[in-house]
C-alpha atoms as one frame of an Amber mdcrd trajectory, in Angstrom:
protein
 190.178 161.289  31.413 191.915 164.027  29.680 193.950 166.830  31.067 193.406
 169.814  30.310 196.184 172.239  29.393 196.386 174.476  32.573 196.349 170.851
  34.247 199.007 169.918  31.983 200.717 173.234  32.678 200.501 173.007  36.241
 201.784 169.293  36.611 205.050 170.022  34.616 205.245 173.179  36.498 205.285
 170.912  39.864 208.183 168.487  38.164 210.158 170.821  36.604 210.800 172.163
  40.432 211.147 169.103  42.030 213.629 167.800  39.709 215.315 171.312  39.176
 216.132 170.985  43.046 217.029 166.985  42.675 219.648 168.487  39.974 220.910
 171.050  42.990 221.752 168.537  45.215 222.614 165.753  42.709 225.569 168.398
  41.753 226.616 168.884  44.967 226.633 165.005  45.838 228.878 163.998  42.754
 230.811 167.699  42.044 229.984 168.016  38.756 227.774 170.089  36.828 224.277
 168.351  35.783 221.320 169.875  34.010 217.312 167.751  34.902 214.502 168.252
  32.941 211.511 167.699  32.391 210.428 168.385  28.607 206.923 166.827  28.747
 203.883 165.578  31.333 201.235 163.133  29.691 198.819 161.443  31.039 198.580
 157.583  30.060 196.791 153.901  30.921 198.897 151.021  31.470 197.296 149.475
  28.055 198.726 152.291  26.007 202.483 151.829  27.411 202.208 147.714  27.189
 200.609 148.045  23.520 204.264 150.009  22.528 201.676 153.306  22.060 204.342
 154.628  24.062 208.176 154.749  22.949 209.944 153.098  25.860 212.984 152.042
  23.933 214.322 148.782  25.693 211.691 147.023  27.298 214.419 146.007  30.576
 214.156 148.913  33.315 216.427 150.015  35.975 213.915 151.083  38.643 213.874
 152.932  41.841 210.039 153.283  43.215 208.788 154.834  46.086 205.174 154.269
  47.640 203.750 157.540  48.946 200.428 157.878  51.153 198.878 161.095  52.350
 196.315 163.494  50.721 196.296 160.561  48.278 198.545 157.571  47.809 200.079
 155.603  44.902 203.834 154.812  43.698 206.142 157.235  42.143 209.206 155.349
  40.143 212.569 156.314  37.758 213.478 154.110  35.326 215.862 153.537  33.442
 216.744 151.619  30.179 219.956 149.324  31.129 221.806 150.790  29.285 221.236
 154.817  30.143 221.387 153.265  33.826 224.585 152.093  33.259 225.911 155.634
  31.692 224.259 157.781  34.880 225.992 155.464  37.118 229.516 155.263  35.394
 229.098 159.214  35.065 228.187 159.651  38.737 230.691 157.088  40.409 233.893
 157.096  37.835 233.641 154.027  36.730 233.612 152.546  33.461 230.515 151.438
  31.480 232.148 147.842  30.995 233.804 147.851  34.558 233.577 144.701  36.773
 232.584 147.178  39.593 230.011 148.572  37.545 227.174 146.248  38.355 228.210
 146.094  42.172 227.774 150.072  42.647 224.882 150.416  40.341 221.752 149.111
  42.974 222.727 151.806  45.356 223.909 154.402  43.229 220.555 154.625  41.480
 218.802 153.875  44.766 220.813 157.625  46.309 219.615 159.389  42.713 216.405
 157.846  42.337 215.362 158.569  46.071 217.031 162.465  45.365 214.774 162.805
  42.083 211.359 161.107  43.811 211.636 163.279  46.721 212.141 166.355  44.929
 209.435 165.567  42.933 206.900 164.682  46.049 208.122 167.727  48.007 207.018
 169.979  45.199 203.738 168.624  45.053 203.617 168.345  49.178 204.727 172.362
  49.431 202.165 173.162  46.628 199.250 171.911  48.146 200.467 172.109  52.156
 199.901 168.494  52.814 202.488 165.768  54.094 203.082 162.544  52.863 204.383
 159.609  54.817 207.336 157.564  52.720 207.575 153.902  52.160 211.372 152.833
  51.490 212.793 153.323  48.137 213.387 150.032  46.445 215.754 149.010  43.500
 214.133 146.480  40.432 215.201 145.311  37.457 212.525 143.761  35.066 210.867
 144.369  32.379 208.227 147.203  32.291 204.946 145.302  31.999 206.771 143.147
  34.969 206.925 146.536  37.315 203.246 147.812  36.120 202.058 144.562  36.928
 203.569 144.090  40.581 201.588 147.931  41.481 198.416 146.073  40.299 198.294
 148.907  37.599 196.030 146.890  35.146 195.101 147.863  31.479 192.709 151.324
  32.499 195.192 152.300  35.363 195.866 156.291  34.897 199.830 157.082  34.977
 201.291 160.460  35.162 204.280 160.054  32.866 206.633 162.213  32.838 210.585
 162.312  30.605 213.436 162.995  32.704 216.514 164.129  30.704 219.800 164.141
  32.529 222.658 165.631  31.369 225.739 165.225  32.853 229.131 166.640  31.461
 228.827 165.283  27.817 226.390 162.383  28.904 222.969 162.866  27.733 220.948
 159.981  29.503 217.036 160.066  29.461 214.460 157.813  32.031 211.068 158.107
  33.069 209.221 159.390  35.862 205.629 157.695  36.638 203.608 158.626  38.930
 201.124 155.165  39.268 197.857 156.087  41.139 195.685 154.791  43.436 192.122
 154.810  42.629 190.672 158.600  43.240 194.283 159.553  43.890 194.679 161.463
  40.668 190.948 163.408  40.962 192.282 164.413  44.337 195.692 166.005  43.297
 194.093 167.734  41.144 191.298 169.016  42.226 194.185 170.037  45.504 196.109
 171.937  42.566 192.899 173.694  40.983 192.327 174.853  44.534 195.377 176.650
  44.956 195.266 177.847  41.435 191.678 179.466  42.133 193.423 180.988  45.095
């Protein structure tokens, strides 16, 4: 499957709200100024990201995913490379990169930003296409990236809305990843919900 561009238009459209409010309140949280964007949407299979057809950087992730069902269901997740997680959280908490309390803050501090970013995300989509979703917890991973694809059951054809998040905050640039992993249909449902209210 291959978007097309208004459905390439239209998905970074959604993101670039949802993360442009994540930013708002990601400000407020930690009093300091901080720019989110989204430069890019692509659609892509698990095979293509595993093969390297992707540019991932360093293969160990910093995750925070959250399962979503509703309209349609599937797994929305930030990651991280280790080593932009550790600048985001040093920037965030005050803390430096190669402090001992580094590692003990970092699990929930990504956890509070990665649940901010997901739901900002979701709620775009949700007020888009005036349908609720119901939440499963956020949860924090560290692993390699195959390891998290594998643990959704995403195998080698799975469809994943990829999207670059670039954070900058003060003089830290820091970059992740937003996925959105679907279930099967799930992705032919959004949207075909989008093209609706498009036509509208």
């Amino acid at each position: 499957m291959i978007l097309t561009e208004q459905q390439t238009d239209a998905l970074q459209e959604l993101l670039n709200i949802g993360v442009g409010r994540a930013a708002s309140m990601l400000q407020d949280m930690i009093q300091s100024r901080i720019r989110l964007q989204v430069p890019f949407v692509k659609l892509v299979t698990t095979e293509e990201i595993v093969n390297g057809e992707e540019d991932f950087g360093n293969n160990m992730k910093a995750t925070v995913e959250l399962g979503f069902k509703g309209p349609f269901s599937g797994t929305v997740a930030l990651l991280f490379p280790t080593d932009s997680a550790s600048k985001l959280v040093a920037a965030i908490t005050g803390e430096e990169v190669d402090s001992d309390n580094l590692d003990a803050v970092t699990s929930g501090t990504l956890t509070e930003v990665g649940n901010i970013v997901m739901n900002g995300v979701m709620g775009s989509i949700s007020n888009m296409i005036s349908k609720h979703f119901d939440y499963a917890i956020p949860n924090y991973v560290e692993g390699t990236l195959e390891s998290f694809l594998a643990s959704k059951g995403a195998n080698g054809d799975a469809r994943i809305l990829l999207a670059r998040a670039r954070f900058a905050i003060e003089d830290h640039q820091i970059e992740g990843d937003i996925m959105l992993i679907f279930d099967g249909g799930s992705l032919e449902a959004l949207l075909e919900a989008i093209g609706m209210v498009e036509a509208n």
